[in-house]
Backbone and ligand atoms as CSV (ligand in chain L), in Angstrom:
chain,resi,resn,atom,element,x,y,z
A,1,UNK,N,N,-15.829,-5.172,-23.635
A,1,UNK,CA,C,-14.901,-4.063,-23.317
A,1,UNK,C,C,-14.618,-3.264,-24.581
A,2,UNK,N,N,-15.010,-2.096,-24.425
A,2,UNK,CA,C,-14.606,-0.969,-25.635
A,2,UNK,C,C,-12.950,-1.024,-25.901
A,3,UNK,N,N,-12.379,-1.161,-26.741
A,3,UNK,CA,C,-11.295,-1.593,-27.261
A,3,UNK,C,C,-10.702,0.028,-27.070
A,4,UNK,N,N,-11.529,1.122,-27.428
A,4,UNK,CA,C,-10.521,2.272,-26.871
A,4,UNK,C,C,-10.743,2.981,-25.790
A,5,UNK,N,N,-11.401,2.019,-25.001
A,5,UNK,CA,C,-11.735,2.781,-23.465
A,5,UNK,C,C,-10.133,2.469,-22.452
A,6,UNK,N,N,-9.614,3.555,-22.183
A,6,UNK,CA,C,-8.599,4.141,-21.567
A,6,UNK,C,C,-8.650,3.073,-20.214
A,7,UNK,N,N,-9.864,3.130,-19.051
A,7,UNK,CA,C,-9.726,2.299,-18.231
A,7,UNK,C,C,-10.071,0.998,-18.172
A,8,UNK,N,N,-10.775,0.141,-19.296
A,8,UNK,CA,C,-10.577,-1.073,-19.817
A,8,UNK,C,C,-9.152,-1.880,-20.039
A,9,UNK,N,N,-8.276,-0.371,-20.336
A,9,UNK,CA,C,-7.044,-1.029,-20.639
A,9,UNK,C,C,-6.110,-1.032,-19.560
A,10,UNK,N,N,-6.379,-0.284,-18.415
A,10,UNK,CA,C,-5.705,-0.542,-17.227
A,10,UNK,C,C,-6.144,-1.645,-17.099
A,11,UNK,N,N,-7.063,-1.912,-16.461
A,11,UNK,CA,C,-7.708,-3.047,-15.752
A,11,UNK,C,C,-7.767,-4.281,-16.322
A,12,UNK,N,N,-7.156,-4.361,-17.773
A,12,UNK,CA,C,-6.527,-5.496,-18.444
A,12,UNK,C,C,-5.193,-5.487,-18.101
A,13,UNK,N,N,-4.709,-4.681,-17.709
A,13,UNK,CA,C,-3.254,-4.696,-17.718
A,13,UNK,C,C,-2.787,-3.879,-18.960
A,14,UNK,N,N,-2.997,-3.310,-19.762
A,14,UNK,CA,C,-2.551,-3.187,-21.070
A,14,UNK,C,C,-1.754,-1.917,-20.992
A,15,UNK,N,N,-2.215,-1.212,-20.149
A,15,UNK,CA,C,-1.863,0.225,-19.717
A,15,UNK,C,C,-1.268,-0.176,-18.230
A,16,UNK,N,N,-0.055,0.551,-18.251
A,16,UNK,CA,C,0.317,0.904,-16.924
A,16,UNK,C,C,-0.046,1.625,-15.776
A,17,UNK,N,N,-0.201,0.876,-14.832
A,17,UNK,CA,C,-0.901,2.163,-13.770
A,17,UNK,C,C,-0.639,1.624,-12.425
A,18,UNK,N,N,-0.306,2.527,-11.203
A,18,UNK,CA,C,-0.023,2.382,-9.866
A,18,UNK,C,C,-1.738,1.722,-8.981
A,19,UNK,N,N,-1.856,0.379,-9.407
A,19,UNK,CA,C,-2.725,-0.072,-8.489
A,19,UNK,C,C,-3.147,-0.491,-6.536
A,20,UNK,N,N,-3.725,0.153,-6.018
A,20,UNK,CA,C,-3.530,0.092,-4.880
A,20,UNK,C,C,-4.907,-1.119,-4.156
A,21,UNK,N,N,-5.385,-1.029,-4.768
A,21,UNK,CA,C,-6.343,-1.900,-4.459
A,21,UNK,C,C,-7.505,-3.020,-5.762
A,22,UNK,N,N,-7.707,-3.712,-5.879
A,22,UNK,CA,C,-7.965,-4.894,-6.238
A,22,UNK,C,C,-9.507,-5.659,-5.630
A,23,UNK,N,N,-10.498,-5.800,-6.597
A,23,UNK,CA,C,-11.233,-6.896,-5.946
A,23,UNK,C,C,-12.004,-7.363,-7.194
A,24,UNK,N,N,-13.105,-8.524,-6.786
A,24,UNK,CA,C,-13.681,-8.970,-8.136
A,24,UNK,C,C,-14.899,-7.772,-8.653
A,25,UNK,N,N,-14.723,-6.775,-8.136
A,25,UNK,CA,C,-15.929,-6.218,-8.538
A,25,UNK,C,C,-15.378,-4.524,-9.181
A,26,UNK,N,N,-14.089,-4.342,-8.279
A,26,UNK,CA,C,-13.310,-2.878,-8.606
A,26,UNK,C,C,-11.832,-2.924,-8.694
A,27,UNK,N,N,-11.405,-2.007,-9.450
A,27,UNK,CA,C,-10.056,-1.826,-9.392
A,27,UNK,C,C,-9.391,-0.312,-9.043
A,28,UNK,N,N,-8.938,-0.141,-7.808
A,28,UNK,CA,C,-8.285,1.590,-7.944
A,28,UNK,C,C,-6.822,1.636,-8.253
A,29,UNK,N,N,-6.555,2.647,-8.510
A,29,UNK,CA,C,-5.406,2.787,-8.739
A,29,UNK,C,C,-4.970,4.611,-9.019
A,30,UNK,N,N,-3.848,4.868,-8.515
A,30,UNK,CA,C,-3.451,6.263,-8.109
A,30,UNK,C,C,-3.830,7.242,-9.439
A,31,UNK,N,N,-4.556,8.529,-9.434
A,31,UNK,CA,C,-4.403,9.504,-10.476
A,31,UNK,C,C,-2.979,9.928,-11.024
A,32,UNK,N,N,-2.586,9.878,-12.638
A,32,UNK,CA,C,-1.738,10.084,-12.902
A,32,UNK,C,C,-1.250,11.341,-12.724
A,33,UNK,N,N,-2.514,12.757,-12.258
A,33,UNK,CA,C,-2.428,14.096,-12.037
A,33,UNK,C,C,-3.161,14.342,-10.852
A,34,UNK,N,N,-2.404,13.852,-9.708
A,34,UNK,CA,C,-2.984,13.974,-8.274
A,34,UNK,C,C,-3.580,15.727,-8.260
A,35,UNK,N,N,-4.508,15.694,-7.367
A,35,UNK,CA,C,-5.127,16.756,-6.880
A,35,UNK,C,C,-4.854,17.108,-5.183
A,36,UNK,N,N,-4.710,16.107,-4.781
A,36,UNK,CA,C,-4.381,16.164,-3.829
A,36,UNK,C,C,-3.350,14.978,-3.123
A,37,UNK,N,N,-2.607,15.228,-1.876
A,37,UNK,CA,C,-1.795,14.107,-1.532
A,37,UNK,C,C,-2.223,12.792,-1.879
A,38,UNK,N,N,-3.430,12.536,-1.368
A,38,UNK,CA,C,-3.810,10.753,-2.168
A,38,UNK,C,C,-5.013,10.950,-2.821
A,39,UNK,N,N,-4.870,10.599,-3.679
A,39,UNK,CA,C,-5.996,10.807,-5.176
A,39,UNK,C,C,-5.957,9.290,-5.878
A,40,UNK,N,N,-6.827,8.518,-5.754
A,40,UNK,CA,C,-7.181,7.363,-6.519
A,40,UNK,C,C,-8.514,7.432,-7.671
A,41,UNK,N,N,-8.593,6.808,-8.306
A,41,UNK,CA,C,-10.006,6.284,-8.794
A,41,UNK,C,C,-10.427,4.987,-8.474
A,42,UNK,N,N,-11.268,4.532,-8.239
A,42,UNK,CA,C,-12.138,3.536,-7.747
A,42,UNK,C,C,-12.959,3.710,-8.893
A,43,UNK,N,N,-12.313,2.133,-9.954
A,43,UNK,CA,C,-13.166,2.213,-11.372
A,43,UNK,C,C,-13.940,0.619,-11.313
A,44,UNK,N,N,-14.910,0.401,-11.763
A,44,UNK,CA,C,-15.603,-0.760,-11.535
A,44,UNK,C,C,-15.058,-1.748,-12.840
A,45,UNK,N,N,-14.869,-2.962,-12.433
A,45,UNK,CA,C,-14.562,-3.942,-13.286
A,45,UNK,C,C,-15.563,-3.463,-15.071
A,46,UNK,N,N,-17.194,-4.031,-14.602
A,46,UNK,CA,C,-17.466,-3.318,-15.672
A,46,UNK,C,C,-17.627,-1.965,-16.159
A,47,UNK,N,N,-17.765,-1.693,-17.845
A,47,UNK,CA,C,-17.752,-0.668,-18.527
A,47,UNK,C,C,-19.419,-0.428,-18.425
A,48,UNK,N,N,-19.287,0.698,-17.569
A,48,UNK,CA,C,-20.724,1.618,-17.569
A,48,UNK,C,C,-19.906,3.214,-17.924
A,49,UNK,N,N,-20.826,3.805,-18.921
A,49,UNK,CA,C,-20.124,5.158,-19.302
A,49,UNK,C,C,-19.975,6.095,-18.820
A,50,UNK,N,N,-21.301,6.022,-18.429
A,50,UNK,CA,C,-21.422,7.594,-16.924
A,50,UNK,C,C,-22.720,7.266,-16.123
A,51,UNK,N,N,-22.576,8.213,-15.231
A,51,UNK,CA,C,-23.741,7.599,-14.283
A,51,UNK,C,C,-25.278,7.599,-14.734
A,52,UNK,N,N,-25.265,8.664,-15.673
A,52,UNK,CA,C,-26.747,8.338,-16.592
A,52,UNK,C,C,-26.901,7.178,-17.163
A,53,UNK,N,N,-25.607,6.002,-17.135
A,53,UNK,CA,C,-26.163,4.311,-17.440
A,53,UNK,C,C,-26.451,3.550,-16.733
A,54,UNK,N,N,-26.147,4.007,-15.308
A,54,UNK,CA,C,-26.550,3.297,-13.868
A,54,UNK,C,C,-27.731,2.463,-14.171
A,55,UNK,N,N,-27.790,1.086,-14.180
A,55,UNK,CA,C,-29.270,0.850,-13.635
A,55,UNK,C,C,-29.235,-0.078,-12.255
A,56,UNK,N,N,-30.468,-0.411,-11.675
A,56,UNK,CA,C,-30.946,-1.133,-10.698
A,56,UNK,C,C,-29.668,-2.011,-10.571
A,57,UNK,N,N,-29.450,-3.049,-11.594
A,57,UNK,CA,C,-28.755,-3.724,-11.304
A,57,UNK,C,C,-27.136,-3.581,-10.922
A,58,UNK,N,N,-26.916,-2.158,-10.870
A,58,UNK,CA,C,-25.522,-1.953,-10.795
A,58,UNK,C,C,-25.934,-1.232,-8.395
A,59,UNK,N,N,-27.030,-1.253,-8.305
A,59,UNK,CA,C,-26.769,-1.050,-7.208
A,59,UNK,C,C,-25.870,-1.019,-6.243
A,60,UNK,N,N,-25.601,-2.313,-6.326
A,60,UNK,CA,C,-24.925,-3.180,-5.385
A,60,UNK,C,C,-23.204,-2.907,-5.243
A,61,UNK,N,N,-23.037,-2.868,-6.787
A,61,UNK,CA,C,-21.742,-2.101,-7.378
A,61,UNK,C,C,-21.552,-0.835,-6.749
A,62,UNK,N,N,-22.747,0.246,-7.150
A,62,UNK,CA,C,-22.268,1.264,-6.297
A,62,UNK,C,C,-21.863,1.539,-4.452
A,63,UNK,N,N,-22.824,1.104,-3.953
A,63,UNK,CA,C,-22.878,0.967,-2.529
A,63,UNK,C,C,-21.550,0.228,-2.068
A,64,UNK,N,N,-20.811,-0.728,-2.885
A,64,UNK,CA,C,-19.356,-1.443,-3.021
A,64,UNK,C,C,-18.541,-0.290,-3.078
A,65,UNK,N,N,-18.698,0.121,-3.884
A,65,UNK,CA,C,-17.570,1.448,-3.952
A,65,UNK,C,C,-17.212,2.414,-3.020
A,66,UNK,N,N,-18.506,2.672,-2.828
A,66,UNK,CA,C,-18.341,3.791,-1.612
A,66,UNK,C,C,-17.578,2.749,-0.193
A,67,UNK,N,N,-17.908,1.684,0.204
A,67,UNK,CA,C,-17.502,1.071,0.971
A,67,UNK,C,C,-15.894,0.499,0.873
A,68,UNK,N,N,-15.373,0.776,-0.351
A,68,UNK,CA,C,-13.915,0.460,-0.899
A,68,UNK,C,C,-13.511,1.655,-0.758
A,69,UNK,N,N,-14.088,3.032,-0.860
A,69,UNK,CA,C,-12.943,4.234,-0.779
A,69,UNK,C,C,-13.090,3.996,0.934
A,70,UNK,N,N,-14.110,4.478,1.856
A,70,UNK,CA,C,-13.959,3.987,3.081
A,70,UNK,C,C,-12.589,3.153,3.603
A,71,UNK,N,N,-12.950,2.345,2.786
A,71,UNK,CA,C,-11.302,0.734,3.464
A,71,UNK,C,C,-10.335,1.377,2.800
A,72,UNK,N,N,-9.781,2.202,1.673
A,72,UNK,CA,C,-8.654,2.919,1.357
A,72,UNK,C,C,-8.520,4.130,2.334
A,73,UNK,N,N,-8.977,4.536,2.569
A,73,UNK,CA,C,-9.284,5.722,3.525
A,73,UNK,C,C,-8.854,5.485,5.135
A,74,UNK,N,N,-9.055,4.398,5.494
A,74,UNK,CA,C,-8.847,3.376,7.146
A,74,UNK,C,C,-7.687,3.291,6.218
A,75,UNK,N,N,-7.620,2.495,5.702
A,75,UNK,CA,C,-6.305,1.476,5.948
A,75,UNK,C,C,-4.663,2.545,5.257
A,76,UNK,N,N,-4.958,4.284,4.584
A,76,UNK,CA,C,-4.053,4.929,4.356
A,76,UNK,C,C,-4.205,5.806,4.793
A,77,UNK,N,N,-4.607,5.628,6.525
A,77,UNK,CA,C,-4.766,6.803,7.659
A,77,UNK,C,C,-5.164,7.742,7.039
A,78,UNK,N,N,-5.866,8.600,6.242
A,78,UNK,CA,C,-6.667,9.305,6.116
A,78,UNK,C,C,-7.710,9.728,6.213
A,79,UNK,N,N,-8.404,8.725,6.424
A,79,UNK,CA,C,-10.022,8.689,6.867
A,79,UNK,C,C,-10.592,9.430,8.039
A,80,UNK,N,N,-9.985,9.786,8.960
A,80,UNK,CA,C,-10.416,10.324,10.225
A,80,UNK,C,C,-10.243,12.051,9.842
A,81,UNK,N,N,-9.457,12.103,9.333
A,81,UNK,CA,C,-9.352,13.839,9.042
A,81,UNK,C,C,-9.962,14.087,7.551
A,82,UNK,N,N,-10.170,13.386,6.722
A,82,UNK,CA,C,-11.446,13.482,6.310
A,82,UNK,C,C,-10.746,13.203,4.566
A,83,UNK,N,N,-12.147,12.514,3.771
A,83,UNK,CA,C,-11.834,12.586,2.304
A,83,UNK,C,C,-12.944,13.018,1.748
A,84,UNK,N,N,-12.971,13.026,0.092
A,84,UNK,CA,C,-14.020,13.181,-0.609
A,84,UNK,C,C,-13.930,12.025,-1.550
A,85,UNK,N,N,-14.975,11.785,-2.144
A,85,UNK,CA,C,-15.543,10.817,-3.297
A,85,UNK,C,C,-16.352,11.540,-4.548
A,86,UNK,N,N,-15.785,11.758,-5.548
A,86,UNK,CA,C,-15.963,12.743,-6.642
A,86,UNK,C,C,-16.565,11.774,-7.691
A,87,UNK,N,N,-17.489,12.021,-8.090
A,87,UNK,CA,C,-17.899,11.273,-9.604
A,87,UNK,C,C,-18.881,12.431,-10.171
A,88,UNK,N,N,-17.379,12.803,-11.494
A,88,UNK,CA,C,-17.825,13.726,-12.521
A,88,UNK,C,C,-18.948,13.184,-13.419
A,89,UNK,N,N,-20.041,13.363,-14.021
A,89,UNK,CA,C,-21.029,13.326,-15.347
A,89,UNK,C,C,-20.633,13.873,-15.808
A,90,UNK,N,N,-20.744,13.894,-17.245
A,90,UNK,CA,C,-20.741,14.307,-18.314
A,90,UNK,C,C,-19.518,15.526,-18.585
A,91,UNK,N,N,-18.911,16.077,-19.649
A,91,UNK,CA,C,-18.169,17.328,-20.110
A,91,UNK,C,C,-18.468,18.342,-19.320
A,92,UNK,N,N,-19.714,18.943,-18.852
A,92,UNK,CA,C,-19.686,19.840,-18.313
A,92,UNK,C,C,-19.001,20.196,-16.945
A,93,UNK,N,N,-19.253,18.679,-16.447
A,93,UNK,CA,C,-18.851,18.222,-14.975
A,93,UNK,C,C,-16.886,17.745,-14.367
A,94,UNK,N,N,-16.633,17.744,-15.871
A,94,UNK,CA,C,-15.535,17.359,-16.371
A,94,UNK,C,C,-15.081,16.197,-16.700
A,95,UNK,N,N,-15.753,15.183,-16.580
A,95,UNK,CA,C,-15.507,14.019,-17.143
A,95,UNK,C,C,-15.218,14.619,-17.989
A,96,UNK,N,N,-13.403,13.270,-18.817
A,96,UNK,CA,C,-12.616,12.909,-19.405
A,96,UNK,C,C,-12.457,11.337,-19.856
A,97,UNK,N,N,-13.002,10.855,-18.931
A,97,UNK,CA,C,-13.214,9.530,-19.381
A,97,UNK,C,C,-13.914,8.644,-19.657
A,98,UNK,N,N,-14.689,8.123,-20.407
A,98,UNK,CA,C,-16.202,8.004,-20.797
A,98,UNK,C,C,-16.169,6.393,-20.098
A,99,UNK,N,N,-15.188,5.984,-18.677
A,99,UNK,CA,C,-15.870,4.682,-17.702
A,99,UNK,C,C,-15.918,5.264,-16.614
A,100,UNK,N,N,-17.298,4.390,-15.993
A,100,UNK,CA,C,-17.460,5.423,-14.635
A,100,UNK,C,C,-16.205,5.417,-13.452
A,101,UNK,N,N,-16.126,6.445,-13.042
A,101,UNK,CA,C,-14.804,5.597,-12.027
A,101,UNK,C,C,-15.445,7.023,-10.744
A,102,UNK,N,N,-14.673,6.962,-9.637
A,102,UNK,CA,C,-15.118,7.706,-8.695
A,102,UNK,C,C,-13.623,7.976,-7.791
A,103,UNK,N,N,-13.413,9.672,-7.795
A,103,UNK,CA,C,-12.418,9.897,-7.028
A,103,UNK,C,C,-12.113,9.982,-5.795
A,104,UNK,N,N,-10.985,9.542,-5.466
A,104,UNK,CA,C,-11.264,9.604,-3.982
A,104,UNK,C,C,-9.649,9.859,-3.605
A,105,UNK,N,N,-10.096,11.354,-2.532
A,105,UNK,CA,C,-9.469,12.843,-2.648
A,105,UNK,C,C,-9.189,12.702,-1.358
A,106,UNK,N,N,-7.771,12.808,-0.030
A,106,UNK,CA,C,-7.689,12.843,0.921
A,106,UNK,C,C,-6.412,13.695,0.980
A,107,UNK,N,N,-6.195,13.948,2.409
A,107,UNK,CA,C,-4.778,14.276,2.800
A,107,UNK,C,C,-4.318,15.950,2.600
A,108,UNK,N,N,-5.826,16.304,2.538
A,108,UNK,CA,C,-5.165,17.887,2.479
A,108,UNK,C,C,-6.441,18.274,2.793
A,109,UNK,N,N,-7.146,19.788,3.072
A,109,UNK,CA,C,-8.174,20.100,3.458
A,109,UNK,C,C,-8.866,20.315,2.241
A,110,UNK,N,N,-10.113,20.064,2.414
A,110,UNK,CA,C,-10.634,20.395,0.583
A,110,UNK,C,C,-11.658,20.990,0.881
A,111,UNK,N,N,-11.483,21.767,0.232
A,111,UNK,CA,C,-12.553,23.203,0.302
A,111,UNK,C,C,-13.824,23.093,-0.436
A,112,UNK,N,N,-14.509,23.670,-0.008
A,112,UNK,CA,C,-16.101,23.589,-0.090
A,112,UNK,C,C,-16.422,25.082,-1.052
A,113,UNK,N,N,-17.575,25.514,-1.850
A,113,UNK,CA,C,-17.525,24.685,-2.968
A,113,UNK,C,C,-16.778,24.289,-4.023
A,114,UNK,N,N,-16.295,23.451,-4.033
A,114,UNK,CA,C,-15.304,22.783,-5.553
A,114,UNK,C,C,-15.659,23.425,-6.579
A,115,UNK,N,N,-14.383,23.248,-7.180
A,115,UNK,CA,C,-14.645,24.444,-8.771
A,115,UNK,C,C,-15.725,23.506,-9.702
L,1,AMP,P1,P,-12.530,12.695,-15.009
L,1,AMP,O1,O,-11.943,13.961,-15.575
L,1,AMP,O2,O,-13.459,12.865,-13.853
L,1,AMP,O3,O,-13.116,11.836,-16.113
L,1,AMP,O4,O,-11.316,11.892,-14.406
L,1,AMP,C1,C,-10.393,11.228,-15.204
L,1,AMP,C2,C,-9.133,11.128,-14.420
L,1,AMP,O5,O,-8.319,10.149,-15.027
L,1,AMP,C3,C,-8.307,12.426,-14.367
L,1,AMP,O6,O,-8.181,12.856,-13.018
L,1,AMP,C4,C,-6.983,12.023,-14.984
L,1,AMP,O7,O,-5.891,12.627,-14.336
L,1,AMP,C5,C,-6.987,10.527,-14.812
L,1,AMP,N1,N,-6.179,9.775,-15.759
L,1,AMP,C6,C,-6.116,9.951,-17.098
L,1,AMP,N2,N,-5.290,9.043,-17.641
L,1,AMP,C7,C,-4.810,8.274,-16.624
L,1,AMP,C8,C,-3.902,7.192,-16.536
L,1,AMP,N3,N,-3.320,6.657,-17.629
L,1,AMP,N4,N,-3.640,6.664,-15.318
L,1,AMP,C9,C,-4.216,7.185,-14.219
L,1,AMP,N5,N,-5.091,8.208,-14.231
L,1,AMP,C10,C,-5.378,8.757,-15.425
């Protein structure tokens, strides 16, 4: 664990943060600058930097994720009227935080194309 990676230190506890969900593989927990009514990140236990570090073996991880915003989505009635799942690359894209994490955007209509 990178000693100054921002979501290393949630997910140690070290940093405070509104966690809503929990498992051995992810941790979400609410955006401190919602975008919309429910705004989480869905950040993976391990430190991968951005999705250009993805490999093979994180497959399984990803396909998990998407299936964890899904079960946040059911289980905080939002899911039927619809969410998004955001994962910024790089500065240009706006990543800010150099661990992968993936947003997940409900509860208001979200407009097509995103800035
Ligand atoms: P990105 O810009 O895609 O890298 O997303 C990083 C997100 O982390 C932003 O939406 C920030 O609002 C959010 N963020 C930054 N610091 C914290 C924090 N301490 N707790 C929760 N969310 C944070």
């Amino acid at each position: 664990m990178p000693e100054e990676c921002l979501f290393c230190k949630i997910l140690a506890g070290e940093i405070q943060s509104n966690i809503i969900y929990r498992d051995d593989l992810v941790v979400a927990f609410e955006d401190v600058n919602p975008q919309a009514p429910h705004h989480y990140l869905i950040v993976p236990r391990k430190h991968i930097r951005t999705t250009l570090d993805l490999s093979t073996a994180d497959n399984e991880l990803i396909g998990h994720i998407y299936q964890v915003a899904g079960k946040i989505a059911h289980d905080m009635e939002f899911a039927e009227e619809g969410f998004r799942v955001v994962n910024n690359c790089n500065e240009g894209a706006g990543q800010s935080v150099w661990h992968i994490h993936f947003h997940l955007l409900g509860g208001r209509d979200l407009t097509w194309p995103p800035g």
